[in-house]
mmCIF file of the N, C-alpha and C atoms, coordinates in Angstrom:
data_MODEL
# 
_entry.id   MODEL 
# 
loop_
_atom_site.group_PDB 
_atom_site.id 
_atom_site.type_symbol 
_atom_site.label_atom_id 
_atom_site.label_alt_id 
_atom_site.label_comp_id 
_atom_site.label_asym_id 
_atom_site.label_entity_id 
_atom_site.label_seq_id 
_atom_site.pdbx_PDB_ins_code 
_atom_site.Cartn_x 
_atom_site.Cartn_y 
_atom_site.Cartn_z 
_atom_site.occupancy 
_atom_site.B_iso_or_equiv 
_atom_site.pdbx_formal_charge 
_atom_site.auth_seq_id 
_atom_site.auth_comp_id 
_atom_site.auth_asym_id 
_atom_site.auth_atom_id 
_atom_site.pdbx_PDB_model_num 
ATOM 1   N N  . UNK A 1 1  ? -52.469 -100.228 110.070 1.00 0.00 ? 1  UNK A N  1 
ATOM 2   C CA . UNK A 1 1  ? -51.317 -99.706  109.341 1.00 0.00 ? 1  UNK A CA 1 
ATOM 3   C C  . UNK A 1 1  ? -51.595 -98.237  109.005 1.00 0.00 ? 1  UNK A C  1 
ATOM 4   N N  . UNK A 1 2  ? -50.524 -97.511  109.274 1.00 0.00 ? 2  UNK A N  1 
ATOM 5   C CA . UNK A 1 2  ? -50.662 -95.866  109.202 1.00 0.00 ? 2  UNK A CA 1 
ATOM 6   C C  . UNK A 1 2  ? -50.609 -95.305  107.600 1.00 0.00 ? 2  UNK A C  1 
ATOM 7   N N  . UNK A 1 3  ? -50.970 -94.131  106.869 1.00 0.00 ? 3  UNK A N  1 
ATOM 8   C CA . UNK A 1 3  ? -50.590 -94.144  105.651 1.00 0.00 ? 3  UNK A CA 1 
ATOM 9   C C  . UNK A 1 3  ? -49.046 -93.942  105.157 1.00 0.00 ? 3  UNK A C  1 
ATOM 10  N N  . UNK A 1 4  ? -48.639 -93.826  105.937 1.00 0.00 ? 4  UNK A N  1 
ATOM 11  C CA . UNK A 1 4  ? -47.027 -93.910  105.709 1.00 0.00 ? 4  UNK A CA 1 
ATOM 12  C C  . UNK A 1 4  ? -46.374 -95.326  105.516 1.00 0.00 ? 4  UNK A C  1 
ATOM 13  N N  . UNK A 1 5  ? -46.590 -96.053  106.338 1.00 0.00 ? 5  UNK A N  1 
ATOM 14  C CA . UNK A 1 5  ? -46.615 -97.636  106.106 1.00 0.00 ? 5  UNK A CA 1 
ATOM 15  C C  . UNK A 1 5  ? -47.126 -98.111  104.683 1.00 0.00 ? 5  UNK A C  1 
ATOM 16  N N  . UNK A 1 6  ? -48.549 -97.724  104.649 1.00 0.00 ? 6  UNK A N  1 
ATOM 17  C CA . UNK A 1 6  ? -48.920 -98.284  103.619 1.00 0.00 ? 6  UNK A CA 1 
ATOM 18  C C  . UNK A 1 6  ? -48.646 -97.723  101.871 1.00 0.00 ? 6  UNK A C  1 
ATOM 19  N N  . UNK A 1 7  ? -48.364 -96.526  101.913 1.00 0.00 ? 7  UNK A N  1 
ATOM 20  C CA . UNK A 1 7  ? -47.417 -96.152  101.027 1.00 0.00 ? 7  UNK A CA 1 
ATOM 21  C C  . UNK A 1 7  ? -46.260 -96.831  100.669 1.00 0.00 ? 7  UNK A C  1 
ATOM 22  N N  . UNK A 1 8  ? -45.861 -97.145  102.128 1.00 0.00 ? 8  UNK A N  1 
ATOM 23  C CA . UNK A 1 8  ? -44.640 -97.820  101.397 1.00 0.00 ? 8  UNK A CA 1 
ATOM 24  C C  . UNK A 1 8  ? -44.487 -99.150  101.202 1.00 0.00 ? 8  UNK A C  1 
ATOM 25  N N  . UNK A 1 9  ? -45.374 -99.848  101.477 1.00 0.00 ? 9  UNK A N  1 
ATOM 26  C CA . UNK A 1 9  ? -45.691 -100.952 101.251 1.00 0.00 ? 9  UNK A CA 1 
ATOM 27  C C  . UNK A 1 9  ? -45.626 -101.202 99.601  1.00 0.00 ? 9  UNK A C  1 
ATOM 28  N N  . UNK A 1 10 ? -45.953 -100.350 98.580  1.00 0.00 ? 10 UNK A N  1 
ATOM 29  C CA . UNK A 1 10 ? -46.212 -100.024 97.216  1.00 0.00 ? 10 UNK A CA 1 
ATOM 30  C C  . UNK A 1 10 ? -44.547 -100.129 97.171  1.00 0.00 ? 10 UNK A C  1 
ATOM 31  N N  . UNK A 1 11 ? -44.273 -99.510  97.248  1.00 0.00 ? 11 UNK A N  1 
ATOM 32  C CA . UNK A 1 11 ? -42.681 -99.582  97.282  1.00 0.00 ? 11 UNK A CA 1 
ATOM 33  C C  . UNK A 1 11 ? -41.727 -100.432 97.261  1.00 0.00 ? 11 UNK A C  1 
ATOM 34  N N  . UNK A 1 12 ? -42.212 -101.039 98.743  1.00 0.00 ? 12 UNK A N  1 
ATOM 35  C CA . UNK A 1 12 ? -41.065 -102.327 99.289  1.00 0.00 ? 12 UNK A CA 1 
ATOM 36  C C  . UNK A 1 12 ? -41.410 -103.330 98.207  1.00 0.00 ? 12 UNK A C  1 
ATOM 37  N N  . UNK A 1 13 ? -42.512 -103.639 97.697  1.00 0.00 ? 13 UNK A N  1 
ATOM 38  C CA . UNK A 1 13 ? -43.142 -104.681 96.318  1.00 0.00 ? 13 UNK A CA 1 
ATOM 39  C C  . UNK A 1 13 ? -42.387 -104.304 95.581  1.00 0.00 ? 13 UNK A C  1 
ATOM 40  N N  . UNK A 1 14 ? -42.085 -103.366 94.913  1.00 0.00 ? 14 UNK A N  1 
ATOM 41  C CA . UNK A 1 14 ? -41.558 -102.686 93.840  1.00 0.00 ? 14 UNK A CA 1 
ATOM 42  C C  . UNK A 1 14 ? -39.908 -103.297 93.829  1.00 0.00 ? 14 UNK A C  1 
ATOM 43  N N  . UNK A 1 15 ? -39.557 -102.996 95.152  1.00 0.00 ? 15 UNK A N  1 
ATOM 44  C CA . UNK A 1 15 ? -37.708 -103.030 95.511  1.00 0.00 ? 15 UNK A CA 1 
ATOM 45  C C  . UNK A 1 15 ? -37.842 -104.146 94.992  1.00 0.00 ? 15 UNK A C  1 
ATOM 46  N N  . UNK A 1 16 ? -38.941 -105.484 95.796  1.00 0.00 ? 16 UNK A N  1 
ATOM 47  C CA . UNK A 1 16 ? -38.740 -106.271 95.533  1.00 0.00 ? 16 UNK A CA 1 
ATOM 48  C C  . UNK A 1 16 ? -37.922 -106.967 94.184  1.00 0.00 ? 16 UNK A C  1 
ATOM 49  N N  . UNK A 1 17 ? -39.029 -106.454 93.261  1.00 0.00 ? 17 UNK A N  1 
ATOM 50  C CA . UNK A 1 17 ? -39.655 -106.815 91.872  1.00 0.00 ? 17 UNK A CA 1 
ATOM 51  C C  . UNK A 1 17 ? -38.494 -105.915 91.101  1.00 0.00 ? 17 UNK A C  1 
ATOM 52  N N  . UNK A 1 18 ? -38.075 -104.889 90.643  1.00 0.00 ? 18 UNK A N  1 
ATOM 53  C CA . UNK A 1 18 ? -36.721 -104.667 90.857  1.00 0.00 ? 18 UNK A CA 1 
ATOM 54  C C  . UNK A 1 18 ? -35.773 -103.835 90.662  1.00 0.00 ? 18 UNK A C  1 
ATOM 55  N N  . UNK A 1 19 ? -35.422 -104.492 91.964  1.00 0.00 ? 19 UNK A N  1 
ATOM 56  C CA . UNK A 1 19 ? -34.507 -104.007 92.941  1.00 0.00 ? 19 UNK A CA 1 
ATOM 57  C C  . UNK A 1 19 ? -34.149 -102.527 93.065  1.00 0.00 ? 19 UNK A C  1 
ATOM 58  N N  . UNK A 1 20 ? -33.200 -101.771 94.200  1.00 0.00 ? 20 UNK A N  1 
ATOM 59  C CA . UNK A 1 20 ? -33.457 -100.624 94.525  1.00 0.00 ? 20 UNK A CA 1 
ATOM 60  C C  . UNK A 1 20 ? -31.450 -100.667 94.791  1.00 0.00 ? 20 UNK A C  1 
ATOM 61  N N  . UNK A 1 21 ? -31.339 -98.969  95.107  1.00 0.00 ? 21 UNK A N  1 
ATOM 62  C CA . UNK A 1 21 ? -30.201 -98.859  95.567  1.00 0.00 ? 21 UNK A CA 1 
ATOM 63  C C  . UNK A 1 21 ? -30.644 -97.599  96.713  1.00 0.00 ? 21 UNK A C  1 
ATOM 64  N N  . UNK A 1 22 ? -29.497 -98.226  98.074  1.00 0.00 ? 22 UNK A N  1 
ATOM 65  C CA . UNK A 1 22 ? -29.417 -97.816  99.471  1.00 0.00 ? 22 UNK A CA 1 
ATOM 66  C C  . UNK A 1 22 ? -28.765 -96.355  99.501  1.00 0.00 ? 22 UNK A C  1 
ATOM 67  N N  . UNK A 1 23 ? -29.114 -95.227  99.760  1.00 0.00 ? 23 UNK A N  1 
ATOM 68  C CA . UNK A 1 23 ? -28.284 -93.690  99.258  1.00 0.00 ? 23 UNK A CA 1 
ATOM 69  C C  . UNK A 1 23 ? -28.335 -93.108  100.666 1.00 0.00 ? 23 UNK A C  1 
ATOM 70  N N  . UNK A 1 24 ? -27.030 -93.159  101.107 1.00 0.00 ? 24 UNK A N  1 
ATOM 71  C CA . UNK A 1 24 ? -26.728 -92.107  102.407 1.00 0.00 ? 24 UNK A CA 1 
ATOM 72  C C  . UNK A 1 24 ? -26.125 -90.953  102.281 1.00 0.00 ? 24 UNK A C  1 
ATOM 73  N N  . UNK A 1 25 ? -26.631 -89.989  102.776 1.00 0.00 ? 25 UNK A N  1 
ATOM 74  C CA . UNK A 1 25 ? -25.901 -88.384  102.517 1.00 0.00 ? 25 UNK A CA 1 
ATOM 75  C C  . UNK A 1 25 ? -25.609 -88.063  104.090 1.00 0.00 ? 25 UNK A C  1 
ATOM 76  N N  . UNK A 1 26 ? -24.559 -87.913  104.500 1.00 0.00 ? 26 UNK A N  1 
ATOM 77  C CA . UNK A 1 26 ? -24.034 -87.163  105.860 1.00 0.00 ? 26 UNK A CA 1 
ATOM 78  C C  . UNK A 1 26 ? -23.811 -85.716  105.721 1.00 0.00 ? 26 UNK A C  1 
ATOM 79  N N  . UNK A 1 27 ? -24.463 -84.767  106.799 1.00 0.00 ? 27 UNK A N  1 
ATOM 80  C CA . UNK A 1 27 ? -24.322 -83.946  106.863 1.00 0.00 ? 27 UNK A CA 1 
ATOM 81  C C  . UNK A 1 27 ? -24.336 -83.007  108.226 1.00 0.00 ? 27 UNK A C  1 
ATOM 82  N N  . UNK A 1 28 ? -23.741 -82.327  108.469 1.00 0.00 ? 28 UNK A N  1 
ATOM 83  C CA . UNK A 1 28 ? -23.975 -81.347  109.680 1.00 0.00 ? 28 UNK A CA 1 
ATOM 84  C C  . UNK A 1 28 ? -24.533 -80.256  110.120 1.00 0.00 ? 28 UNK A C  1 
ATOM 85  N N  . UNK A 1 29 ? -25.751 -80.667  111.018 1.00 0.00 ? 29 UNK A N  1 
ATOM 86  C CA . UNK A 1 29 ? -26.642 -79.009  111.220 1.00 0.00 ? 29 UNK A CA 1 
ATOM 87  C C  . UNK A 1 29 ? -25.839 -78.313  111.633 1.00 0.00 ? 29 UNK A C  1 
ATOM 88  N N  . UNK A 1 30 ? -26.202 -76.719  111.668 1.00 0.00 ? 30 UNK A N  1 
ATOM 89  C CA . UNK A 1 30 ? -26.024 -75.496  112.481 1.00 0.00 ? 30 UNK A CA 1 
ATOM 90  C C  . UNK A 1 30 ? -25.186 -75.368  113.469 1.00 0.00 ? 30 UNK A C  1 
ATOM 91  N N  . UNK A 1 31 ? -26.032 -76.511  114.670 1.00 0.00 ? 31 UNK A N  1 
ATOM 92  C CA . UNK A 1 31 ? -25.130 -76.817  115.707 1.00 0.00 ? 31 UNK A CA 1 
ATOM 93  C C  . UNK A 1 31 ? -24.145 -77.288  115.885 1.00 0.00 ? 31 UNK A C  1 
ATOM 94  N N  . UNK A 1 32 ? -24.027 -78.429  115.004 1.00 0.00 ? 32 UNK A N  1 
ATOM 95  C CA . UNK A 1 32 ? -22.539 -78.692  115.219 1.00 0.00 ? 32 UNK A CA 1 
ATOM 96  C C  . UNK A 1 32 ? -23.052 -80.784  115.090 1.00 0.00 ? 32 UNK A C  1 
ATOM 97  N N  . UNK A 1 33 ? -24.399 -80.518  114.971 1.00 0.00 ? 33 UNK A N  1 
ATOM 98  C CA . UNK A 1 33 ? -24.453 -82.051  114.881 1.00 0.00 ? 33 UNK A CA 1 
ATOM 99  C C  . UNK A 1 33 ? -24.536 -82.929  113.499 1.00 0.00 ? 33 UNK A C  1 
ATOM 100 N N  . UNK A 1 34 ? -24.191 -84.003  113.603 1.00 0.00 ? 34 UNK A N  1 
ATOM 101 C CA . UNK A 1 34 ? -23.992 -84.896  112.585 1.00 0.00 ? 34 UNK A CA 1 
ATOM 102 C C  . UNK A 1 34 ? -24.797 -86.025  112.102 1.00 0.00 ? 34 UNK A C  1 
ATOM 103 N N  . UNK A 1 35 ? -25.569 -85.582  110.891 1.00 0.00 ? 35 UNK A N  1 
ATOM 104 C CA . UNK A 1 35 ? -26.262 -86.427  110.827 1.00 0.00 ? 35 UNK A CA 1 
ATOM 105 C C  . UNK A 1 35 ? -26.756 -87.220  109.697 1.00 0.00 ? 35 UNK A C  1 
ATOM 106 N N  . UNK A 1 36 ? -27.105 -88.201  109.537 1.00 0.00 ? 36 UNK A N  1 
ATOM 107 C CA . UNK A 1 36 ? -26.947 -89.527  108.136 1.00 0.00 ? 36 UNK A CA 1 
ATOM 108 C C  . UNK A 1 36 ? -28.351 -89.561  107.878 1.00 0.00 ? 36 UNK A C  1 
ATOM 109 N N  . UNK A 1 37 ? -28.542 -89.104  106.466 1.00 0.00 ? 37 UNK A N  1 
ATOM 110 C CA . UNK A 1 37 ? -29.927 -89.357  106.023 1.00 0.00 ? 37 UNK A CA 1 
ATOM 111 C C  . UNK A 1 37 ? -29.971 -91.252  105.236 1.00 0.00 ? 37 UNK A C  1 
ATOM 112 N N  . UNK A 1 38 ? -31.126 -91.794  105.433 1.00 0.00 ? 38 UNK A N  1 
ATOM 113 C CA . UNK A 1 38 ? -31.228 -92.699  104.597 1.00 0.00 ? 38 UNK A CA 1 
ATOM 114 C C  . UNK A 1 38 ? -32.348 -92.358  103.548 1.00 0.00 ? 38 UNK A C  1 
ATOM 115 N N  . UNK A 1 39 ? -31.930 -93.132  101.897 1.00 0.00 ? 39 UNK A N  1 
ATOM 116 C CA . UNK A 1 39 ? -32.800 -93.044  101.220 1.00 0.00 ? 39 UNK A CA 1 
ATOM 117 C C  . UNK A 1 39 ? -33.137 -94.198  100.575 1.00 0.00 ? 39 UNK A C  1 
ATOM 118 N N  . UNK A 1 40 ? -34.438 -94.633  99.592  1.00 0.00 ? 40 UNK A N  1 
ATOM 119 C CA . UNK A 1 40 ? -33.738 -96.020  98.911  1.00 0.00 ? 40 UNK A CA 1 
ATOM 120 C C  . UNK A 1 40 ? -33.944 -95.206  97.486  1.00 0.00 ? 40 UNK A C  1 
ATOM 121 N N  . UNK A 1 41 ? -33.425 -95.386  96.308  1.00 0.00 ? 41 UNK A N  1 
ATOM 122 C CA . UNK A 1 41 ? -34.030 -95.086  95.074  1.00 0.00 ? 41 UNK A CA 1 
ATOM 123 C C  . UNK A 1 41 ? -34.504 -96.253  94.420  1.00 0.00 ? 41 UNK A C  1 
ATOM 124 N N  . UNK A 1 42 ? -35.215 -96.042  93.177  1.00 0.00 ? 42 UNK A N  1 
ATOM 125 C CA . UNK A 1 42 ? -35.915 -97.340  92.048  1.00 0.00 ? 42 UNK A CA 1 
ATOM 126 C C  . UNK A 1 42 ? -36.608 -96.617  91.644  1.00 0.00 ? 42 UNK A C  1 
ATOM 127 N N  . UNK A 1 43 ? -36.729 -97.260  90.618  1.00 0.00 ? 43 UNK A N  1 
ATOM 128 C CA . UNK A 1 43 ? -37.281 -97.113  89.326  1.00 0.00 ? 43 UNK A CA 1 
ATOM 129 C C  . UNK A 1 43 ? -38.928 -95.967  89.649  1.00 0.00 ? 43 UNK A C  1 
ATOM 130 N N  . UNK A 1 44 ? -39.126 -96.562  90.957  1.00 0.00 ? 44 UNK A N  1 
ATOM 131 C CA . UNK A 1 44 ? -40.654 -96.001  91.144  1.00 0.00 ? 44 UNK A CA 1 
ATOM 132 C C  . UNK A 1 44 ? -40.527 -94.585  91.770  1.00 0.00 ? 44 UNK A C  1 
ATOM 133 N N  . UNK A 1 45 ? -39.134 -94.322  92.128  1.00 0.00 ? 45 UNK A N  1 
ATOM 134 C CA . UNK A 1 45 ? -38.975 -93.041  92.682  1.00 0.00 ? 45 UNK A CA 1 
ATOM 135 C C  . UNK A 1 45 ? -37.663 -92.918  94.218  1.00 0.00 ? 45 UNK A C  1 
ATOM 136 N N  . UNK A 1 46 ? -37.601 -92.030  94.950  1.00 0.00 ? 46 UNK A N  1 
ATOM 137 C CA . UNK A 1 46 ? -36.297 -92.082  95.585  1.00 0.00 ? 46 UNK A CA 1 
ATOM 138 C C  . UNK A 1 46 ? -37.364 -91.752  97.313  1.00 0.00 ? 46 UNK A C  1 
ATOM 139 N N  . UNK A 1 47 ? -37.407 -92.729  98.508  1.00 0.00 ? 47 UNK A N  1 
ATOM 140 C CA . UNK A 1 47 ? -37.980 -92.159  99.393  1.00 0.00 ? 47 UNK A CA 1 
ATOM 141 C C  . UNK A 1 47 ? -37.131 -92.229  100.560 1.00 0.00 ? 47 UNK A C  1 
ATOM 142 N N  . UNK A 1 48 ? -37.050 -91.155  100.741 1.00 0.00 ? 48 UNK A N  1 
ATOM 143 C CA . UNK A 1 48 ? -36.196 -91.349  102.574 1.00 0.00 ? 48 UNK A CA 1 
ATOM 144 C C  . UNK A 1 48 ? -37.241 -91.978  103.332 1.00 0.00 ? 48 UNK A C  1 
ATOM 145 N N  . UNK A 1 49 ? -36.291 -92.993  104.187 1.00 0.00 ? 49 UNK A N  1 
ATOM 146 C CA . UNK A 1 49 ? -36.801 -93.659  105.199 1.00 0.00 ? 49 UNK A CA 1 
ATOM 147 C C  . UNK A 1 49 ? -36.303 -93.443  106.868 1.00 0.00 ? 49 UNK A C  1 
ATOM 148 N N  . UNK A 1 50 ? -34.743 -92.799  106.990 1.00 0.00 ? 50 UNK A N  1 
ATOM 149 C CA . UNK A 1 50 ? -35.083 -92.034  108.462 1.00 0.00 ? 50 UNK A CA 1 
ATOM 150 C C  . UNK A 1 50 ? -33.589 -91.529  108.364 1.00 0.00 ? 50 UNK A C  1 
ATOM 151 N N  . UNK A 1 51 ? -33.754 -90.428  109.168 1.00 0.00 ? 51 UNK A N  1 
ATOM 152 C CA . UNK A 1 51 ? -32.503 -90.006  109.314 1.00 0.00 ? 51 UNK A CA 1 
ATOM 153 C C  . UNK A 1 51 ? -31.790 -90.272  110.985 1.00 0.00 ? 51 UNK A C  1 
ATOM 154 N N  . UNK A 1 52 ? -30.562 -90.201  110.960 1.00 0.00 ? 52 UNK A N  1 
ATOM 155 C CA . UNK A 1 52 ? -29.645 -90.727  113.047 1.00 0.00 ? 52 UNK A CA 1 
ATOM 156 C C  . UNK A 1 52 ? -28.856 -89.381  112.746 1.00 0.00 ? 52 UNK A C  1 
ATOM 157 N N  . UNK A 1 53 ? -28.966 -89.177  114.025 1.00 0.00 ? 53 UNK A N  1 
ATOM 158 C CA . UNK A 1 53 ? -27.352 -88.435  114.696 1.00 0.00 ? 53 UNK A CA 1 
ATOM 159 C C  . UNK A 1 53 ? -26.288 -89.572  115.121 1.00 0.00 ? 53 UNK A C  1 
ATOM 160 N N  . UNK A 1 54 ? -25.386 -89.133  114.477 1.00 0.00 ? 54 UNK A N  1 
ATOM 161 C CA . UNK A 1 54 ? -24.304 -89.984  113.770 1.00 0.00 ? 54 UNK A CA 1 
ATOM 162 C C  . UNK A 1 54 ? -22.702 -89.241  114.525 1.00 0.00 ? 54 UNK A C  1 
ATOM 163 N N  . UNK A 1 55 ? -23.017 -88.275  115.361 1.00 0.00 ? 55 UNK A N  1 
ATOM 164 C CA . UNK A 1 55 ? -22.295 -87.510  116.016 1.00 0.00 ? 55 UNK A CA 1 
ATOM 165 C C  . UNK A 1 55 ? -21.107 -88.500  116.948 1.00 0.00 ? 55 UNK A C  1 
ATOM 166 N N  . UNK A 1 56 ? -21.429 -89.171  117.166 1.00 0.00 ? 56 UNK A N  1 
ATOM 167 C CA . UNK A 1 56 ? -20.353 -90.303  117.694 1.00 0.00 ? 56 UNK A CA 1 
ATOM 168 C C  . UNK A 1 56 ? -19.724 -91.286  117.393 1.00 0.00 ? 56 UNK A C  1 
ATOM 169 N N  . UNK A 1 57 ? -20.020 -91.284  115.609 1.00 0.00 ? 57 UNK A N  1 
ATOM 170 C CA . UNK A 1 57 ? -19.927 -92.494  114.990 1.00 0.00 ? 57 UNK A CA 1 
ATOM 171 C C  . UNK A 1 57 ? -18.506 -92.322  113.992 1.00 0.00 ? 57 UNK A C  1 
ATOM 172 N N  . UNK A 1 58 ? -17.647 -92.506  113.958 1.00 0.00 ? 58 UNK A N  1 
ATOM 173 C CA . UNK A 1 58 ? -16.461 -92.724  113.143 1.00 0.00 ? 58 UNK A CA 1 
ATOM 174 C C  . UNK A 1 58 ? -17.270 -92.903  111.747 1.00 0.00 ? 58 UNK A C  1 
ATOM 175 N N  . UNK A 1 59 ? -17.146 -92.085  110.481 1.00 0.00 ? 59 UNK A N  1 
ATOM 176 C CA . UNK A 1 59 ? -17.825 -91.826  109.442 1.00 0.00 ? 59 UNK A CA 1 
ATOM 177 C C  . UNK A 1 59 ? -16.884 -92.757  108.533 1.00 0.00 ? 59 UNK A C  1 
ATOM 178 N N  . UNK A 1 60 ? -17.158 -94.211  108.055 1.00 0.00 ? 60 UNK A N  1 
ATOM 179 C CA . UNK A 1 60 ? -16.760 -95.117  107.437 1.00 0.00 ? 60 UNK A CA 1 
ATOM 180 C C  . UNK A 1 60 ? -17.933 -95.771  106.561 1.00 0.00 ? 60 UNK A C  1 
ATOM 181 N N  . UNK A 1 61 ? -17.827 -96.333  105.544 1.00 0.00 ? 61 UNK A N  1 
ATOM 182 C CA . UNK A 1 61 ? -18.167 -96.928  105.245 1.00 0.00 ? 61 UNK A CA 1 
ATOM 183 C C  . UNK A 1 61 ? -19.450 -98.749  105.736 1.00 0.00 ? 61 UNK A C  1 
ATOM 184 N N  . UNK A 1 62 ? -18.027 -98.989  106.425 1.00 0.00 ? 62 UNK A N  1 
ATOM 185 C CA . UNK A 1 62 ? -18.905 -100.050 107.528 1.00 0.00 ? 62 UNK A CA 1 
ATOM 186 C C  . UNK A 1 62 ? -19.527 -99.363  108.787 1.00 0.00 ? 62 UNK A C  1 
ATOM 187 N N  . UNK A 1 63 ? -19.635 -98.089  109.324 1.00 0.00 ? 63 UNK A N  1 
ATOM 188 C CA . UNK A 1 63 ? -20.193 -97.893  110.516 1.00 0.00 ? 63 UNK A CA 1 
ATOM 189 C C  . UNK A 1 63 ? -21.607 -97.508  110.166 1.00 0.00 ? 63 UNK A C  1 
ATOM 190 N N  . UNK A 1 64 ? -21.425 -96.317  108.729 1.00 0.00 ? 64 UNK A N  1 
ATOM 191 C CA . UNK A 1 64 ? -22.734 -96.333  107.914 1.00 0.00 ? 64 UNK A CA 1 
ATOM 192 C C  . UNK A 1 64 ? -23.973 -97.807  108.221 1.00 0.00 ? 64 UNK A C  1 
ATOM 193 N N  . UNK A 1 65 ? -23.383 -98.843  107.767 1.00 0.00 ? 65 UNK A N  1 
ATOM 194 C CA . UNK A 1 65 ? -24.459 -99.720  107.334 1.00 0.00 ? 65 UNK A CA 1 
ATOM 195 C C  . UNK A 1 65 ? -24.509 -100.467 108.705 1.00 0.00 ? 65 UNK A C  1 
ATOM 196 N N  . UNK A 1 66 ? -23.489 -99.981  110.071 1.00 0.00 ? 66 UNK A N  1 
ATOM 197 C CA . UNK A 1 66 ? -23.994 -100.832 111.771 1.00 0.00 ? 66 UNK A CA 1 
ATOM 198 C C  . UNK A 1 66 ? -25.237 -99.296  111.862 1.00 0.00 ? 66 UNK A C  1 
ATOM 199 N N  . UNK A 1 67 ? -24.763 -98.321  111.714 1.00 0.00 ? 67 UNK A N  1 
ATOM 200 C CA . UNK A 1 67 ? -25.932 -96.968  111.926 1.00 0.00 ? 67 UNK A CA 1 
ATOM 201 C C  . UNK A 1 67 ? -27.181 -98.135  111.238 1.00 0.00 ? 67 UNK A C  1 
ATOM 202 N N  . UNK A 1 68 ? -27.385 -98.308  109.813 1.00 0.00 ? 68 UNK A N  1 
ATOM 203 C CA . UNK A 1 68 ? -28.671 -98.516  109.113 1.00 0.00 ? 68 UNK A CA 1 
ATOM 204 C C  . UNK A 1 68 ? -29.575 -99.833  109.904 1.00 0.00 ? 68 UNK A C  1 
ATOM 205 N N  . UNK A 1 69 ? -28.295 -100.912 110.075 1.00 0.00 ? 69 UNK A N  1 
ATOM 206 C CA . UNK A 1 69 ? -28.944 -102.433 111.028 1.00 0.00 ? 69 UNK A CA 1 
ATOM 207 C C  . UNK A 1 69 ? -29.417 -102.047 112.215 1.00 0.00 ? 69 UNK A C  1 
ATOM 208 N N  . UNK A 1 70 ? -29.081 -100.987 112.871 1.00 0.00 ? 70 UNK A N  1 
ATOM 209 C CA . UNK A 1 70 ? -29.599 -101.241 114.212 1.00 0.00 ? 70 UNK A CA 1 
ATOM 210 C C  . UNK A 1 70 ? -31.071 -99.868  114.294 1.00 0.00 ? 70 UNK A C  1 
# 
């Protein structure tokens, strides 16, 4: 396990124990591309976990969380 993993391993316990909220910010680089940060927040602190180019994606609500599942 890498230290990034295991950092967050401290974390995911934490969400567990309780609970967290899911924070997406969309935004567009320079170029012209589009793109969806993920974050989680709690109590233990706020960590992004990855950001997509989202450039093809109809910006809704439900397409957000097919972007996060897959």
């Amino acid at each position: 396990m890498d230290k990034v993993q295991k950092c967050l391993e401290k974390y995911k316990s934490d969400w567990e124990k309780w609970g967290c909220t899911l924070i997406c910010d969309g935004w567009t680089d320079g170029k012209g591309i589009s793109l969806t940060n993920f974050l989680v927040n709690s109590p233990s602190g706020t960590v992004f976990l990855k950001s997509i180019d989202t450039s093809d994606v109809i910006k809704d609500g439900q397409k957000c969380m097919n972007c996060w599942t897959t």
